[in-house]
C-alpha positions as a Markdown table, in Angstrom:
| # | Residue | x | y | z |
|---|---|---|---|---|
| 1 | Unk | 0.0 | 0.0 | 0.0 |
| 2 | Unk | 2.7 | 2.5 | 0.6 |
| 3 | Unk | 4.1 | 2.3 | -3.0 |
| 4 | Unk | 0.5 | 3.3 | -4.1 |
| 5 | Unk | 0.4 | 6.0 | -1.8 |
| 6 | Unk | 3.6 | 7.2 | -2.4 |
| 7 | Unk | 3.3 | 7.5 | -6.3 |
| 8 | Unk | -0.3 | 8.5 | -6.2 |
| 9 | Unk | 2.0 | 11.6 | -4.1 |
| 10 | Unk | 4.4 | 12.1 | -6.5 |
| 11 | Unk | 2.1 | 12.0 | -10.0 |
| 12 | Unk | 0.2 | 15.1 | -8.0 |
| 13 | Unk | 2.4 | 16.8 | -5.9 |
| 14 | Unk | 3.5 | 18.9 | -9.8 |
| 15 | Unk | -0.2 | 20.3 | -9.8 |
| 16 | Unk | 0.5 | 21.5 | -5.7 |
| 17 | Unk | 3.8 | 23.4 | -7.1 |
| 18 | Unk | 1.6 | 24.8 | -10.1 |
| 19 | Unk | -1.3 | 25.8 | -8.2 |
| 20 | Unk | 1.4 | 27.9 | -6.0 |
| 21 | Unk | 2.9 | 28.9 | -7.9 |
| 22 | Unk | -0.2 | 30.0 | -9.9 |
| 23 | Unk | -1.2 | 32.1 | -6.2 |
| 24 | Unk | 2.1 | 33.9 | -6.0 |
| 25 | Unk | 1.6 | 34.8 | -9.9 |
| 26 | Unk | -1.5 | 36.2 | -9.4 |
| 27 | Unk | -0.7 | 38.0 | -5.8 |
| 28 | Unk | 2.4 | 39.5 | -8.1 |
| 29 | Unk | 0.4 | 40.7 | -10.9 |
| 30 | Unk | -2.4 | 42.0 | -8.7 |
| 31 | Unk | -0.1 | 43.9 | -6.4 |
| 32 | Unk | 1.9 | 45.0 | -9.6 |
| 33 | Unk | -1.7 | 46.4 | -11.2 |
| 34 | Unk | -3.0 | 48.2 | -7.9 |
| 35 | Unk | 0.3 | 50.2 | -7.5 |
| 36 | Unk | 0.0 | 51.0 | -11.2 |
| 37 | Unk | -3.8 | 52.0 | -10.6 |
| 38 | Unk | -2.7 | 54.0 | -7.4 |
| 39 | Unk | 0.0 | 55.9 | -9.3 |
| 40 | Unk | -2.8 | 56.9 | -11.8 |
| 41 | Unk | -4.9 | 58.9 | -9.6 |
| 42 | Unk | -1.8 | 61.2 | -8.9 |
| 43 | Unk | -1.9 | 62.0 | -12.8 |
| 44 | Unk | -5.3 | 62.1 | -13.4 |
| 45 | Unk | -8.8 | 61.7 | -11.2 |
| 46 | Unk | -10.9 | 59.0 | -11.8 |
| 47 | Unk | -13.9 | 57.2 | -9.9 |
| 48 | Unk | -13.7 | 55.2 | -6.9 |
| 49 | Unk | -13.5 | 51.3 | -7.5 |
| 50 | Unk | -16.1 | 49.5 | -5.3 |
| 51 | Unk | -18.0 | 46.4 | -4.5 |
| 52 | Unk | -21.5 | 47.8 | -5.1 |
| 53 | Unk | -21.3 | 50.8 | -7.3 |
| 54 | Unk | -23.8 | 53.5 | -7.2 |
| 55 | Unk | -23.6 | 56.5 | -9.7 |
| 56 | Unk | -20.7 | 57.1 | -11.4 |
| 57 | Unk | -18.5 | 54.7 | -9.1 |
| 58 | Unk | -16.6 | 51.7 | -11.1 |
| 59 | Unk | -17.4 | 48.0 | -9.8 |
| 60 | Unk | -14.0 | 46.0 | -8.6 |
| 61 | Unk | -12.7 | 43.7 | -11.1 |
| 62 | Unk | -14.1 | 40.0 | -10.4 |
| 63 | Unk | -11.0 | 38.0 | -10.8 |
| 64 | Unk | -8.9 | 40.3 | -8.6 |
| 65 | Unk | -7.2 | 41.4 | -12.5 |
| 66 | Unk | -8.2 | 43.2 | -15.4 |
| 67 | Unk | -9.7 | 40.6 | -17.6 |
| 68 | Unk | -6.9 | 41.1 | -20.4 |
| 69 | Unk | -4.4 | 39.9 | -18.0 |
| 70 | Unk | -6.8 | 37.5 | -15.6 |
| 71 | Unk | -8.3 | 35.8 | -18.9 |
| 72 | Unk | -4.9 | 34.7 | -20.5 |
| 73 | Unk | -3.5 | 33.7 | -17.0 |
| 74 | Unk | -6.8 | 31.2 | -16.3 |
| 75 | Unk | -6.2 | 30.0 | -20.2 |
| 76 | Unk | -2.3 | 29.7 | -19.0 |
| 77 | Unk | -2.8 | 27.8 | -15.8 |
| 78 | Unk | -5.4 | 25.7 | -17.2 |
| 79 | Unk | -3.2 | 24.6 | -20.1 |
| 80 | Unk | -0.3 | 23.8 | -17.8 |
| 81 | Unk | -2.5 | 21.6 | -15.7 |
| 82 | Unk | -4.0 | 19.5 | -18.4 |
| 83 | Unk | -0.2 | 19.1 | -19.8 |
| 84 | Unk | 1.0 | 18.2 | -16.5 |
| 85 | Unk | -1.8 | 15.9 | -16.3 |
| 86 | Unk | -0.9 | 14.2 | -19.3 |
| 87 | Unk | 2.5 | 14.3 | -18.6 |
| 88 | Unk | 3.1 | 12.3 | -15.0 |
| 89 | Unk | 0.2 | 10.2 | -14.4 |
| 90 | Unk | -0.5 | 6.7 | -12.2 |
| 91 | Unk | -0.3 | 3.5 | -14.1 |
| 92 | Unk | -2.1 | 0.6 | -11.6 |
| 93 | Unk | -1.6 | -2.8 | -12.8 |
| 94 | Unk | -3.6 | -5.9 | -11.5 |
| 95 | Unk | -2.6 | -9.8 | -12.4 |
| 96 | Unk | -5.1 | -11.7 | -12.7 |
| 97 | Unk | -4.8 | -15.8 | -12.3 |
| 98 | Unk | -6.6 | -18.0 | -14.6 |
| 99 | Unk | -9.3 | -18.5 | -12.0 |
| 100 | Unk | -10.2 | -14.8 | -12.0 |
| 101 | Unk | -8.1 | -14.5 | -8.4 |
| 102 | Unk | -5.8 | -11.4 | -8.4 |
| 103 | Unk | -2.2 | -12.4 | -8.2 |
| 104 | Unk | -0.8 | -10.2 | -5.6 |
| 105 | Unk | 2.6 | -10.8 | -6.3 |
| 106 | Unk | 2.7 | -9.8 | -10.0 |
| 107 | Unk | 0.7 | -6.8 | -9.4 |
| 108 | Unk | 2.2 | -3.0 | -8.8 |
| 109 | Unk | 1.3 | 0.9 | -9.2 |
| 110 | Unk | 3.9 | 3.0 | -10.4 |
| 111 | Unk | 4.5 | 6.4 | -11.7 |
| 112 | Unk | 3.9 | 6.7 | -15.8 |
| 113 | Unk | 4.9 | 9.6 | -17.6 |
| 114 | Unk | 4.8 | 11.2 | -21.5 |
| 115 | Unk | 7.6 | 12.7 | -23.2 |
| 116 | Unk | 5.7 | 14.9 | -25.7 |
| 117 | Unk | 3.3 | 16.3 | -22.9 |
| 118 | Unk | 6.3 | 17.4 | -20.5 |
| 119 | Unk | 7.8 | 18.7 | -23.3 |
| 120 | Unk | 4.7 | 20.7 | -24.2 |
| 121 | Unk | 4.1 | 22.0 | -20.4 |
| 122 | Unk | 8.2 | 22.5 | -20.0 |
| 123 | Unk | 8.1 | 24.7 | -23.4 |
| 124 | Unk | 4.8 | 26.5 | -22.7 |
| 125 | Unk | 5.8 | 27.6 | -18.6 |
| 126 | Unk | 9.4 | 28.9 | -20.0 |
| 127 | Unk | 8.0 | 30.8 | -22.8 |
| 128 | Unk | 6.1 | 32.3 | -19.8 |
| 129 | Unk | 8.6 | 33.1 | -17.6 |
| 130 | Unk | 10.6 | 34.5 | -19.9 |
| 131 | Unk | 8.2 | 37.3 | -21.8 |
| 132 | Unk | 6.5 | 38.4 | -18.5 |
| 133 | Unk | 5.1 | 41.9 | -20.0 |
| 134 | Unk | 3.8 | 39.7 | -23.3 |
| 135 | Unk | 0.1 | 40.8 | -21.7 |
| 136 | Unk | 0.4 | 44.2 | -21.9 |
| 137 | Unk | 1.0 | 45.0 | -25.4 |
């Protein structure tokens, strides 16, 4: 039992790291965009941002991001789970003895993984990292 446990542990401990990662991202970007909105009002006035907006007030953004960069980041993260998914995965394999019985000794779980897909979710998270400001064009 503790070689199933311990691969089902390592095939999805990657989507833990992404979905942290994923947090810190968006905590970055957030903070990043509310300085940026604070530094406007010393240029020009503009309406308060609130939950309820009455008037001429502007309702707070529902994904904590303007959707041009909130959008491409749920697309992003999305993608890199799915890849991830496909890329380390559980393989459970049962024996089975003429007699329908299992045979314990012949069966195992072990940790499967694809080439292409890592490759994929490898290429797609660097091209990330490496062109942060590729939103705000």
């Amino acid at each position: 039992m503790s070689g199933f446990v311990s691969a089902v542990i390592w095939a999805n401990i990657w989507q833990v790291i992404v979905s942290f990662l994923y947090f810190v991202g968006n905590a970055l970007f957030t903070c990043m965009h509310v300085a940026e909105e604070w530094n406007g009002y010393a240029t020009e006035r503009k309406t308060l941002r609130v939950s309820h907006p009455e008037g001429i007030q502007r309702s707070s953004y529902f994904i904590s991001l303007p959707f041009k960069y909130g959008i491409p980041m749920m697309i992003l993260i999305t993608t890199l789970h799915w890849l991830i998914s496909q890329s380390v995965f559980l393989v459970s394999t049962t024996a089975l003895w003429p007699t329908d019985t299992e045979d314990v000794s012949s069966s195992f779980e072990v940790v499967g993984y694809s080439t292409s897909a890592s490759f994929g979710g490898k290429r797609d998270f660097f091209t990330v990292m490496l062109t942060p400001d590729h939103w705000s064009q």
